[in-house]
SERO-4910 file (N, C-alpha, C, O; in steps of 0.05 Angstrom, whole numbers):
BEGIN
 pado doro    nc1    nc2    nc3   cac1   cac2   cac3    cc1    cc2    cc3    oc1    oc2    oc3
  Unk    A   -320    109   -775   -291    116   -774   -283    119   -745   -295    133   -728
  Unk    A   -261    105   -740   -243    107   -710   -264    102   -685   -265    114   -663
  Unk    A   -280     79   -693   -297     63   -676   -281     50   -659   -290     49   -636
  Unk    A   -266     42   -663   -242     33   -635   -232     49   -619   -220     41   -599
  Unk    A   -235     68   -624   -228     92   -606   -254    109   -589   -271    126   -596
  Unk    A   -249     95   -565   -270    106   -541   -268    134   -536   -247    147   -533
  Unk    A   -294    143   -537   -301    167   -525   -301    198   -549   -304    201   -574
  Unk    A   -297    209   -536   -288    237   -549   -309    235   -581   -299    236   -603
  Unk    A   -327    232   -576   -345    244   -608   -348    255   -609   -353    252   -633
  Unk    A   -352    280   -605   -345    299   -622   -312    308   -633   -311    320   -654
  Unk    A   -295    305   -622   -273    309   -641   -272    286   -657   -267    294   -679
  Unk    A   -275    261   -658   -284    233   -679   -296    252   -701   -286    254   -723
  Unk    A   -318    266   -694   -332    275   -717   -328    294   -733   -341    299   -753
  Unk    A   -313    303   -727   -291    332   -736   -274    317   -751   -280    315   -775
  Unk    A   -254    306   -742   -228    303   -758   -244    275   -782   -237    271   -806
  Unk    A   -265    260   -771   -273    242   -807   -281    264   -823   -273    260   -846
  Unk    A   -293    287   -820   -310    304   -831   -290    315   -852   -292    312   -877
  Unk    A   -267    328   -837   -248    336   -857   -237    310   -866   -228    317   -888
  Unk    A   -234    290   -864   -222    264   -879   -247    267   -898   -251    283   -916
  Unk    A   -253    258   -895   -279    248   -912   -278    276   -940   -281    272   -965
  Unk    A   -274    304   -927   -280    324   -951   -247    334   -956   -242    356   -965
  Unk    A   -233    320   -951   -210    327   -963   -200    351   -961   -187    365   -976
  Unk    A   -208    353   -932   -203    391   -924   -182    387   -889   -179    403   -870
  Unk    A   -171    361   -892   -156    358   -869   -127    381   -865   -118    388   -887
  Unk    A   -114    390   -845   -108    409   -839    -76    398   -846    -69    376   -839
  Unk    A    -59    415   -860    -35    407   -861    -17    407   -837      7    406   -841
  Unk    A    -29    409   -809     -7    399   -789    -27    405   -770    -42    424   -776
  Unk    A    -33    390   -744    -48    384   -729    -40    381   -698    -23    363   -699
  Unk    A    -42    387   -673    -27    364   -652    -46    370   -646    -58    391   -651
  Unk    A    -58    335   -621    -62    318   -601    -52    319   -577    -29    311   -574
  Unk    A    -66    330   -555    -58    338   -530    -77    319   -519    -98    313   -529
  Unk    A    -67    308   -497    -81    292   -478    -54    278   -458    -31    271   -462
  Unk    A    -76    279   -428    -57    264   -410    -37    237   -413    -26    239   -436
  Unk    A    -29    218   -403    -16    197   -408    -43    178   -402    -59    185   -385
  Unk    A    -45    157   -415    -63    142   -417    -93    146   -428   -115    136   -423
  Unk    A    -79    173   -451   -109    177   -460   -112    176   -488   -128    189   -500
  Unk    A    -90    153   -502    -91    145   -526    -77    159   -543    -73    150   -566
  Unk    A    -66    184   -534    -66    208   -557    -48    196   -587    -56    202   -610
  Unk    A    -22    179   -584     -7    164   -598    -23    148   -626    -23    154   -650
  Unk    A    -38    122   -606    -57    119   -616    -80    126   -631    -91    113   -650
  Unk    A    -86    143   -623   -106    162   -644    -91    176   -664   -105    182   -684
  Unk    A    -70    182   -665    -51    194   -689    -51    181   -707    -55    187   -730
  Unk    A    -45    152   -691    -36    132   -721    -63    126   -735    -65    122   -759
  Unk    A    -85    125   -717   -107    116   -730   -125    142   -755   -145    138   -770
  Unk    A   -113    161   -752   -107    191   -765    -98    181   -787   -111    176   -807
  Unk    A    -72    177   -781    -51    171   -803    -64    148   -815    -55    149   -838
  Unk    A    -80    126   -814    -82     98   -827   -106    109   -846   -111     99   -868
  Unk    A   -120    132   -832   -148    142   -852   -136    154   -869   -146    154   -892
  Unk    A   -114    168   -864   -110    193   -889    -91    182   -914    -88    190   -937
  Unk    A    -79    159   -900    -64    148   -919    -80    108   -937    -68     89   -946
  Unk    A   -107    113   -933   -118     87   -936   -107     68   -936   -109     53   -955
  Unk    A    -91     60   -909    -92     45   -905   -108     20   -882   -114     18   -858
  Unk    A   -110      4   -914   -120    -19   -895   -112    -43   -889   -128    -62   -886
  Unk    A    -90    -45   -886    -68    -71   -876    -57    -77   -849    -44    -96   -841
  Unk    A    -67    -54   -838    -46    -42   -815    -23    -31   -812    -15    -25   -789
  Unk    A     -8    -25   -830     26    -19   -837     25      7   -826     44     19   -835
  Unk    A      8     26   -809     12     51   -797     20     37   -774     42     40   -763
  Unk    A      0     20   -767     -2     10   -729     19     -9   -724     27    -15   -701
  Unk    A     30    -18   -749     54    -48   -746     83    -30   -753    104    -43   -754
  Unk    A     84     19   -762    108     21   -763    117     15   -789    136     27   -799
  Unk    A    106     -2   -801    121     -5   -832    109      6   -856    119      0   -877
  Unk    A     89     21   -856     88     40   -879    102     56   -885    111     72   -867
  Unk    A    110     59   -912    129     63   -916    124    106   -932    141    121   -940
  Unk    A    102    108   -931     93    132   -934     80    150   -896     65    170   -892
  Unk    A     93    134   -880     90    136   -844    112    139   -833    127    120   -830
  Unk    A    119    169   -824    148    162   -809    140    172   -781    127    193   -777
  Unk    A    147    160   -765    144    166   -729    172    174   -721    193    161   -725
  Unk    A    169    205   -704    194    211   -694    185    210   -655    162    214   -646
  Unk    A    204    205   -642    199    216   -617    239    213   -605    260    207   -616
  Unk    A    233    223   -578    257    240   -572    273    212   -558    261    191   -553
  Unk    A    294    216   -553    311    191   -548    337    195   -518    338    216   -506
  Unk    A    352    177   -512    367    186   -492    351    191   -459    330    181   -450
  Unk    A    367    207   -448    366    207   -422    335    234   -415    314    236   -401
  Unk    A    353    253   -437    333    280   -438    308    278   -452    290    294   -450
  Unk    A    307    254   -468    280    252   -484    284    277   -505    262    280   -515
  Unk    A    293    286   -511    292    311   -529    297    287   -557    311    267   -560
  Unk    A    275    306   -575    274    301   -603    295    313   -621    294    337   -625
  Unk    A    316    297   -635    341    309   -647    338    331   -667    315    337   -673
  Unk    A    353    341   -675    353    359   -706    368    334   -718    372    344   -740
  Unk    A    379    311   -720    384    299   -737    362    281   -743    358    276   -767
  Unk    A    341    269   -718    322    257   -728    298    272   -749    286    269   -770
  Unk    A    302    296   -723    278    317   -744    284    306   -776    272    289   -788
  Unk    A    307    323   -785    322    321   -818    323    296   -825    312    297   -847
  Unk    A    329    273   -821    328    250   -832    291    244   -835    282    239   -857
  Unk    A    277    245   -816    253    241   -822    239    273   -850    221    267   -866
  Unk    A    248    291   -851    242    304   -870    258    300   -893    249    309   -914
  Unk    A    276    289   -893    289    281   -923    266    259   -930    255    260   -953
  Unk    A    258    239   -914    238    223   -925    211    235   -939    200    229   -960
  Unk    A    204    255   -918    175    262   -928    177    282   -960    158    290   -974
  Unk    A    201    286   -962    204    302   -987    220    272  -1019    234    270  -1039
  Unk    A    209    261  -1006    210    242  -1024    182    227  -1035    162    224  -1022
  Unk    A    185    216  -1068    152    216  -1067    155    187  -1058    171    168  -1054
  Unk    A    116    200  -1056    104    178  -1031    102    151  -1047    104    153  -1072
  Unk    A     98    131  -1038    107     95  -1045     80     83  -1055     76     70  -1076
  Unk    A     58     91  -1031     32     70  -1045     13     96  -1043     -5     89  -1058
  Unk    A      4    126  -1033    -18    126  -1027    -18    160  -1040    -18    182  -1029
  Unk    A    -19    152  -1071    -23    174  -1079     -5    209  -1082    -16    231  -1088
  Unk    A     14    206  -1077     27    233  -1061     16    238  -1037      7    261  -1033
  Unk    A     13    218  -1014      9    230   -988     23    215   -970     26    191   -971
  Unk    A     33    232   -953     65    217   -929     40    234   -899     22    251   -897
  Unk    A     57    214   -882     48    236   -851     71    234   -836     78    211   -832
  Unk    A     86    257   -825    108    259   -804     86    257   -776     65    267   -769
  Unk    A    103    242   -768     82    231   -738    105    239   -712    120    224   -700
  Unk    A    100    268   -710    119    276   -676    115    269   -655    104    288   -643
  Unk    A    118    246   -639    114    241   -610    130    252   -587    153    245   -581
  Unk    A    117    267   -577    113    274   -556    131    308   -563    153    311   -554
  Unk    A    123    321   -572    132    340   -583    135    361   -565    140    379   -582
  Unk    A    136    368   -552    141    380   -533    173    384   -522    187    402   -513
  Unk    A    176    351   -531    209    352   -530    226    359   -557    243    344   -566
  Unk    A    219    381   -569    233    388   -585    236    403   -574    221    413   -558
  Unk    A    281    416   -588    289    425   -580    286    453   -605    273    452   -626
  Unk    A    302    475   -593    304    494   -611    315    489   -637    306    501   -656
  Unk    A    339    470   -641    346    469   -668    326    452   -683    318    461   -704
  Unk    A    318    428   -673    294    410   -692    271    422   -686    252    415   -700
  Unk    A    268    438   -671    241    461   -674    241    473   -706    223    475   -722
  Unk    A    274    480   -707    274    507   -731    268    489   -758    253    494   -777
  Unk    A    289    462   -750    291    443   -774    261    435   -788    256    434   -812
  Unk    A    243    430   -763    212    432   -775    193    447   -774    170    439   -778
  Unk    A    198    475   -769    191    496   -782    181    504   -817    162    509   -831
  Unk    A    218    501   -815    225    502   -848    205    486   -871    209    488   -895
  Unk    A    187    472   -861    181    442   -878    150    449   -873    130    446   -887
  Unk    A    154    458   -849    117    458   -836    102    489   -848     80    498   -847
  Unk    A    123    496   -859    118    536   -874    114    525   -895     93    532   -906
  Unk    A    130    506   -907    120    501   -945    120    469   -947    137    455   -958
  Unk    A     94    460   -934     95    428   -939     97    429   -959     91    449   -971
  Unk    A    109    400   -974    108    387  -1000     85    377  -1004     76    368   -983
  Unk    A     67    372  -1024     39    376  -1040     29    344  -1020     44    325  -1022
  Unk    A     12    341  -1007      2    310   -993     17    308   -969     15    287   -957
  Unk    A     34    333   -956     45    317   -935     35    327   -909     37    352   -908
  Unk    A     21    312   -882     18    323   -859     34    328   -836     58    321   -839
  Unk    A     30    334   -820     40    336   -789     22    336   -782      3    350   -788
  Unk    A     26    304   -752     14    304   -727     39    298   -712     55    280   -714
  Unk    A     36    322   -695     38    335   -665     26    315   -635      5    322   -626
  Unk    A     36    299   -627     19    276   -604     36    302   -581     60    304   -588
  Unk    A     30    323   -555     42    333   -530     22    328   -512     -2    325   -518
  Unk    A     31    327   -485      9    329   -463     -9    352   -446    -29    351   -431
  Unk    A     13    379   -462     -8    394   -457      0    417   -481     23    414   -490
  Unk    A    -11    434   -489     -3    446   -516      9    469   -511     17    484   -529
  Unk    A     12    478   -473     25    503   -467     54    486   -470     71    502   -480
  Unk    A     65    464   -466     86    454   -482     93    461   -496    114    472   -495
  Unk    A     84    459   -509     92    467   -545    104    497   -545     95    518   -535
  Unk    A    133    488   -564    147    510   -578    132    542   -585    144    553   -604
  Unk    A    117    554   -577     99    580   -594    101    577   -627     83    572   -642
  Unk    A    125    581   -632    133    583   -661    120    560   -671    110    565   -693
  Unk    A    116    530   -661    112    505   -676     89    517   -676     82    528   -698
  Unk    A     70    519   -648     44    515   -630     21    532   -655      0    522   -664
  Unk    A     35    565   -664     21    572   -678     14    569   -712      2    580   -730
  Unk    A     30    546   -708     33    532   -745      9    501   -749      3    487   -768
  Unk    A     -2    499   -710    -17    474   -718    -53    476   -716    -64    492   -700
  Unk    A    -63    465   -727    -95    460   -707    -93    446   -684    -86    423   -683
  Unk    A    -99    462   -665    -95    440   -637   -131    423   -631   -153    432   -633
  Unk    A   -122    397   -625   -142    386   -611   -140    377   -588   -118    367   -586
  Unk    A   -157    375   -565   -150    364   -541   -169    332   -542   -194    332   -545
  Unk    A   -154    307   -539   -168    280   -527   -171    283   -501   -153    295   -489
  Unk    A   -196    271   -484   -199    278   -467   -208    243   -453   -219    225   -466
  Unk    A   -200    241   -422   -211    214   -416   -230    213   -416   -246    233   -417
  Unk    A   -239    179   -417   -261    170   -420   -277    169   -386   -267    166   -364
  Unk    A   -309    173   -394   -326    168   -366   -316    144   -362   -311    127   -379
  Unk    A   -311    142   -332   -303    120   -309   -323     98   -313   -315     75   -311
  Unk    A   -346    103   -316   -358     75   -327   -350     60   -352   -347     36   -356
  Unk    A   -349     79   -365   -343     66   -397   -316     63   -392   -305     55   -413
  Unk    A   -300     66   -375   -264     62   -378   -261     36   -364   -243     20   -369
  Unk    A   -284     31   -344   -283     14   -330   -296    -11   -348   -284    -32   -345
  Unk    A   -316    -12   -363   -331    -31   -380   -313    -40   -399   -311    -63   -406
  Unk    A   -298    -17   -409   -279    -29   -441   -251    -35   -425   -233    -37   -441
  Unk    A   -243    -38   -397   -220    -52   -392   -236    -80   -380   -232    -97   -398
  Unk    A   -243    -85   -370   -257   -107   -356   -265   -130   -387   -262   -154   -388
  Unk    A   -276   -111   -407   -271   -114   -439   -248   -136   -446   -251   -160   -446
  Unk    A   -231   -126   -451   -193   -127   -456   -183   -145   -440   -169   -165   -446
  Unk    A   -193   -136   -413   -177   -155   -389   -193   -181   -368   -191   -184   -344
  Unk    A   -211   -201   -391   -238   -207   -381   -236   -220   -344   -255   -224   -329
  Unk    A   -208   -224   -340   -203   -233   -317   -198   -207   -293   -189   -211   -271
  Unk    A   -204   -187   -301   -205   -164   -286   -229   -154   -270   -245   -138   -280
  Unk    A   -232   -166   -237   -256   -158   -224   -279   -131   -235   -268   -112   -246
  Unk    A   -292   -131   -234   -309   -104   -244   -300    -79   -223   -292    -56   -230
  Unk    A   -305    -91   -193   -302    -68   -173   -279    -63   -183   -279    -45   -199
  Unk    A   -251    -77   -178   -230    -74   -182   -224    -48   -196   -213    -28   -187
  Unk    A   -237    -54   -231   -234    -40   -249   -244     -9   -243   -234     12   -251
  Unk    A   -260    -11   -232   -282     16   -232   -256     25   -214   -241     41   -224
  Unk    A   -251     15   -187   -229     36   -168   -204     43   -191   -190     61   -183
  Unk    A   -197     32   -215   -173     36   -217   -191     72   -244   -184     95   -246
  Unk    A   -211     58   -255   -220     77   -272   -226    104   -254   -239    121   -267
  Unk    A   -221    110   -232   -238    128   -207   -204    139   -211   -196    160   -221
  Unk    A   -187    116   -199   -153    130   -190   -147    140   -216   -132    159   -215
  Unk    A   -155    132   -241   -138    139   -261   -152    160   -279   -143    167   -301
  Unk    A   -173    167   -268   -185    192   -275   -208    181   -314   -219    197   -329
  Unk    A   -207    156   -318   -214    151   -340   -196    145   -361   -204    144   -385
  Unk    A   -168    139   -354   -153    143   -375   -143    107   -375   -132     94   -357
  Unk    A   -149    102   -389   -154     71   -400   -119     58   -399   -112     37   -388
  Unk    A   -103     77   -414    -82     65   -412    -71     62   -393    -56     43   -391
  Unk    A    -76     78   -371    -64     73   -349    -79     53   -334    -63     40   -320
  Unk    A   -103     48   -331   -122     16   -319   -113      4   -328   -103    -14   -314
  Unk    A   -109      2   -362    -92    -30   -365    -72    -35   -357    -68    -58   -348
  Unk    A    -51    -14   -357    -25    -22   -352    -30    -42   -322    -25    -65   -318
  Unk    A    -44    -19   -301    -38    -23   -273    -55    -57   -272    -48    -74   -255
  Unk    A    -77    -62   -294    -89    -84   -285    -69   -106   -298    -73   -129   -290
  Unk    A    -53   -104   -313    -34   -123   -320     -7   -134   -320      4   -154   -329
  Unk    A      2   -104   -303     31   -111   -297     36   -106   -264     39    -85   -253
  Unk    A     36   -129   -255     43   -134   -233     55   -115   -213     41   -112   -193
  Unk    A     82   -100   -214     97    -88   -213     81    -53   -208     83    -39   -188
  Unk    A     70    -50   -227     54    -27   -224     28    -33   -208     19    -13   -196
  Unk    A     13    -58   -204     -3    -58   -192      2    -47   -166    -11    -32   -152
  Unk    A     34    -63   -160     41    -55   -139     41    -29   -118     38    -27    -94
  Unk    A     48     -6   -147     52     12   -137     21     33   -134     16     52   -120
  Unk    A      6     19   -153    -18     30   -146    -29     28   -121    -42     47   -112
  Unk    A    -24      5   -107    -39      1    -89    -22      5    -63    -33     -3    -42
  Unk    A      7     20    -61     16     29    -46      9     52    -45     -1     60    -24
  Unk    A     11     70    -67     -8     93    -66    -25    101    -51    -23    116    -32
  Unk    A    -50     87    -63    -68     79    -48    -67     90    -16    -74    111     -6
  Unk    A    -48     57     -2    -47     63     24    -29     89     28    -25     93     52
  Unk    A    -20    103     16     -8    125     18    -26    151     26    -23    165     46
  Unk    A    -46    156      4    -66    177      9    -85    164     31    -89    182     47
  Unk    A    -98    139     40   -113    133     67    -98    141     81   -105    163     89
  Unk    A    -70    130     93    -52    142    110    -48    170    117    -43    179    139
  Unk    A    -53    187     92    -50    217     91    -71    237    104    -68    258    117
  Unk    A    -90    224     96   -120    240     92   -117    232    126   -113    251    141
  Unk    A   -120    203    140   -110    196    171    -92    220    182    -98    232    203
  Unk    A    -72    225    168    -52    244    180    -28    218    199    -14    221    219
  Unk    A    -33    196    182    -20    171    197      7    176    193     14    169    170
  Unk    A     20    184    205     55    188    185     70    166    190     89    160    176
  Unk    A     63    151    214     76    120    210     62    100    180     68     80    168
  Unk    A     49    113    180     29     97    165     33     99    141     31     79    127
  Unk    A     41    129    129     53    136    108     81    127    109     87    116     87
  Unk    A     97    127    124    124    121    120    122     87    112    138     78     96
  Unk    A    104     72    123    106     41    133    100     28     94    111     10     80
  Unk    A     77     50     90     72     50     56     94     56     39     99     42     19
  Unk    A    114     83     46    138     88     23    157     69     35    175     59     21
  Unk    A    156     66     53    172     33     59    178     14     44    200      3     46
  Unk    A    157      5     23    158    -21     12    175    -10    -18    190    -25    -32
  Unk    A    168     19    -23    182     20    -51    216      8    -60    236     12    -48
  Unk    A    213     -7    -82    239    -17    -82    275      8    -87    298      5    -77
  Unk    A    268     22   -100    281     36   -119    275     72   -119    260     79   -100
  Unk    A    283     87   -131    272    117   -134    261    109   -159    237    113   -157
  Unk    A    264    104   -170    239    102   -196    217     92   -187    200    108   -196
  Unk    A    205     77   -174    191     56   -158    176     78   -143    151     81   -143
  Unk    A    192     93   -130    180    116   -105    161    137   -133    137    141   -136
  Unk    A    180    144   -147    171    164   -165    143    166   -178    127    184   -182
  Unk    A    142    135   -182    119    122   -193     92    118   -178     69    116   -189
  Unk    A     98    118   -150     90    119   -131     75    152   -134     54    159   -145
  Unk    A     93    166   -121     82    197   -127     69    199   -145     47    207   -138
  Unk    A     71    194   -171     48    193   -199     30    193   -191     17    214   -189
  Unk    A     18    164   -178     -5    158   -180    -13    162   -156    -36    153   -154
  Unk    A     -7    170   -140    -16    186   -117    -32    207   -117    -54    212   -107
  Unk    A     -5    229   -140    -17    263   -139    -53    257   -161    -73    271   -160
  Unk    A    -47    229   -178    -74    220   -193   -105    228   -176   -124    243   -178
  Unk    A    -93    206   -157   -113    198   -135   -131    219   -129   -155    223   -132
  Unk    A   -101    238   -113   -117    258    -89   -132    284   -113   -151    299   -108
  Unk    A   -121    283   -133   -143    305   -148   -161    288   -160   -170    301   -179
  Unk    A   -174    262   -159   -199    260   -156   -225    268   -133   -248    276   -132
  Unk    A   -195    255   -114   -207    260    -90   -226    286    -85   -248    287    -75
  Unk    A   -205    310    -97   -216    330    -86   -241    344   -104   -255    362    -96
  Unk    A   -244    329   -136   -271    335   -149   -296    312   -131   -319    320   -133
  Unk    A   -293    288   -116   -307    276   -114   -317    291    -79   -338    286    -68
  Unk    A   -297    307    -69   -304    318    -39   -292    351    -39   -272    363    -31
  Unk    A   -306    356    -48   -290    391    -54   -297    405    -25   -293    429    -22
  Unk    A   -307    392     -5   -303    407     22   -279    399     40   -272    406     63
  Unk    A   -267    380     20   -236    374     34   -215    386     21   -192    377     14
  Unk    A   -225    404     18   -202    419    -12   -180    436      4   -165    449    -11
  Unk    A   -175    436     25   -151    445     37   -140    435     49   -121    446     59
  Unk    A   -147    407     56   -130    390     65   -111    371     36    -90    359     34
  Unk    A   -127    375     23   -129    354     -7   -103    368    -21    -81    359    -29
  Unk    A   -115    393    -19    -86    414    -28    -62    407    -18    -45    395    -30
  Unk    A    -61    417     12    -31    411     28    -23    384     25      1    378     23
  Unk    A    -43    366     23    -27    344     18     -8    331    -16     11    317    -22
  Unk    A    -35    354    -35    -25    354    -70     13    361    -64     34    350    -69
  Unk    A      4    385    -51     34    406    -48     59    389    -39     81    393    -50
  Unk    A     56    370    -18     71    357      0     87    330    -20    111    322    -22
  Unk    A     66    322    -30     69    293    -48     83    303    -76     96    287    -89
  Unk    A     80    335    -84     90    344   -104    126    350    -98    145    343   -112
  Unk    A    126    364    -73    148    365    -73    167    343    -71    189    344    -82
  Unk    A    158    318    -56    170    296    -51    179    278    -83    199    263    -88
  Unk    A    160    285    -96    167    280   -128    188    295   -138    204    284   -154
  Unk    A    192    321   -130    204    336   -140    234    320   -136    245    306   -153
  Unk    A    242    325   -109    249    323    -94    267    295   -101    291    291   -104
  Unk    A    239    272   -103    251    250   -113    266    229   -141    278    208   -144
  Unk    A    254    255   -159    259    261   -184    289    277   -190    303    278   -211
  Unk    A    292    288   -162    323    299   -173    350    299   -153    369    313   -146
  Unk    A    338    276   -150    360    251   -134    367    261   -104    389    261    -92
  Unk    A    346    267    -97    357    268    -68    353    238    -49    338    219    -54
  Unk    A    363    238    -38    358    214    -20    331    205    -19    315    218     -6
  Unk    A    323    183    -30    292    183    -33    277    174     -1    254    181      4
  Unk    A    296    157     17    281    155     47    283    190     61    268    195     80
  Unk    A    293    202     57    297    224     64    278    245     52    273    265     65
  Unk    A    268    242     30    241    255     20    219    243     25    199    256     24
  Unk    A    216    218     30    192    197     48    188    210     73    167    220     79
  Unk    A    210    209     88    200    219    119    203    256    109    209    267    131
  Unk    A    203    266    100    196    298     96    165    300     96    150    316    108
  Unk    A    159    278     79    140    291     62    103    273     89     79    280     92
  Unk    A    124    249     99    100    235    125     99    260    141     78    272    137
  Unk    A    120    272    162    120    291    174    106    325    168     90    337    184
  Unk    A    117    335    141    104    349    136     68    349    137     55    369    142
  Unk    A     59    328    132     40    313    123     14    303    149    -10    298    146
  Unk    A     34    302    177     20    294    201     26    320    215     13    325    235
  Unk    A     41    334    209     52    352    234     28    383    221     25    401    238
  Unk    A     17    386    201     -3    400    191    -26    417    213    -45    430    204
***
C-alpha cells in the first residue's frame, strides 16, 4: 500500500495499519513543507479508504471525494465552500459503501466562520465519513480544528533518493544536476521537478543560487547584478524562496558558518518581506546587497 509514495515508512505503516483494521481516525491532517507531497498523499488516503481502483480520487471525479481549498486573492477557504462541500458529505455515499472523505487543502486558510461551519460536522460525523486536513505546519491550524484531528507530519525525502526518483521521472535530467537541486530543495521532490522542468523557475533557481555565492562573498555588486535579472516582484519573491531554501541547508551542511548564514537568513527574509508587500522591489534588492556587504 502507497508504494508510490517515497519515503516516510513508518507513517506508510501506520495509516495501512489502521486501513487495513478499520480503525482509521475520523479526521486526520498532513503537515509537510511545499514539495513534500502532502496533497498527494491525502488523495492516495482517500483512494484506500474509499476502494478505489479506477483513479476517480486522483482524476477529482469520485463522486463519494470532495476537495475543498481556499480561493481568491487571500487564499482563505469560504464558509460557503466549507457548507456546500458538507451538504454533500451528509448525503449518502454513491459507490463505496456509506463512506465519503472531505479533503481540506491547505487548511490553515480557514477562516473563523468555515472553521465553525466544520466544526459542527467534525463533532458528529455522519456514520463513514472522514476528514483530511493537507497544512504546512500544524501550529497553523485553527486550535479549535487542530484539537479535533490526528496530526501526522510527511517529511522530505533523503537527497539521494530525491535525487534518483527525479532523474527517475525526468530521464533527461543530469544526475549532478539533480542531486544540487535535491541539496537546494532540502529533499522535497516537488520542488526538483518543478525547477527541473519549468524553465522559468529554473531560472530562478539558479539566480538564487548566484545570489547566496554572491552573499556568502559579501559581493553586493554581485548580489545586485543577480536580483538584476528578476523580471517582475513575483519573480524576485520566488527568488527569495529558494534562496532562504538554500542558505538553511547551507547552514546544516557548515554549522561553523552559522552567523554569518543567519545575518544573511535575516536579510533575505526581510527583503521577502519587504518584497511581498509591495514595496519597491529594486529598492529592497539594493537594501538587502548592502545590508549584506556592509556586515
Amino acid at each position: 500500500m502507497f508504494e508510490e509514495f517515497l519515503g516516510n515508512e513508518e507513517l506508510k505503516k501506520e495509516i495501512s495499519a489502521r486501513l487495513e483494521s478499520d480503525s482509521f481516525p475520523h479526521a486526520v491532517s498532513f503537515s509537510g513543507d511545499e514539495g513534500t507531497g502532502c496533497d498527494f498523499f491525502a488523495r492516495l488516503v482517500s483512494a484506500e479508504y474509499l476502494n478505489d481502483c479506477n483513479g476517480l480520487v486522483m482524476r477529482n471525479v469520485h463522486p463519494d471525494f470532495v476537495s475543498v481549498q481556499g480561493s481568491g486573492s487571500s487564499g482563505q477557504v469560504s464558509v460557503s465552500d466549507v457548507r456546500d462541500a458538507l451538504y454533500e458529505m451528509n448525503k449518502a455515499a454513491v459507490m463505496t459503501d456509506g463512506r465519503r472523505v472531505l479533503h481540506i487543502r491547505e487548511a490553515e486558510n480557514l477562516n473563523a466562520y468555515s472553521a465553525n461551519a466544520l466544526l459542527k460536522m467534525m463533532e458528529e460525523p455522519p456514520e463513514g465519513v472522514i476528514f483530511i486536513l493537507t497544512v504546512r505546519r500544524q501550529d497553523d491550524l485553527m486550535p479549535t480544528i487542530r484539537s479535533r484531528v490526528v496530526e501526522y507530519r510527511i517529511r522530505p525525502l533523503e537527497t539521494e533518493l530525491c535525487a534518483g526518483e527525479a532523474v527517475r521521472r525526468l530521464p533527461e535530467l543530469d544526475r549532478e544536476k539533480a542531486e544540487s537541486l535535491s541539496e537546494l530543495f532540502g529533499g522535497r521532490l516537488g520542488l526538483v521537478l518543478r525547477a527541473a522542468g519549468d524553465r522559468k523557475y529554473s531560472f530562478c533557481v539558479q539566480t538564487a543560487e548566484k545570489l547566496i555565492e554572491a552573499a556568502y562573498d559579501k559581493n553586493r555588486y554581485g548580489m545586485m547584478a543577480a536580483l538584476a535579472a528578476a523580471e517582475n516582484r513575483d519573480q524576485l519573491s520566488l527568488i527569495f524562496r529558494i534562496a532562504l531554501s538554500g542558505i538553511a541547508r547551507k547552514v546544516k551542511k557548515d554549522p561553523g558558518n552559522a552567523d554569518l548564514s543567519g545575518h544573511i537568513y535575516e536579510c533575505v527574509s526581510d527583503a521577502l518581506e519587504q518584497t511581498d508587500a509591495f514595496v519597491n522591489a529594486k529598492t529592497a534588492a539594493a537594501v538587502l546587497a548592502a545590508r549584506i556587504a556592509e556586515r
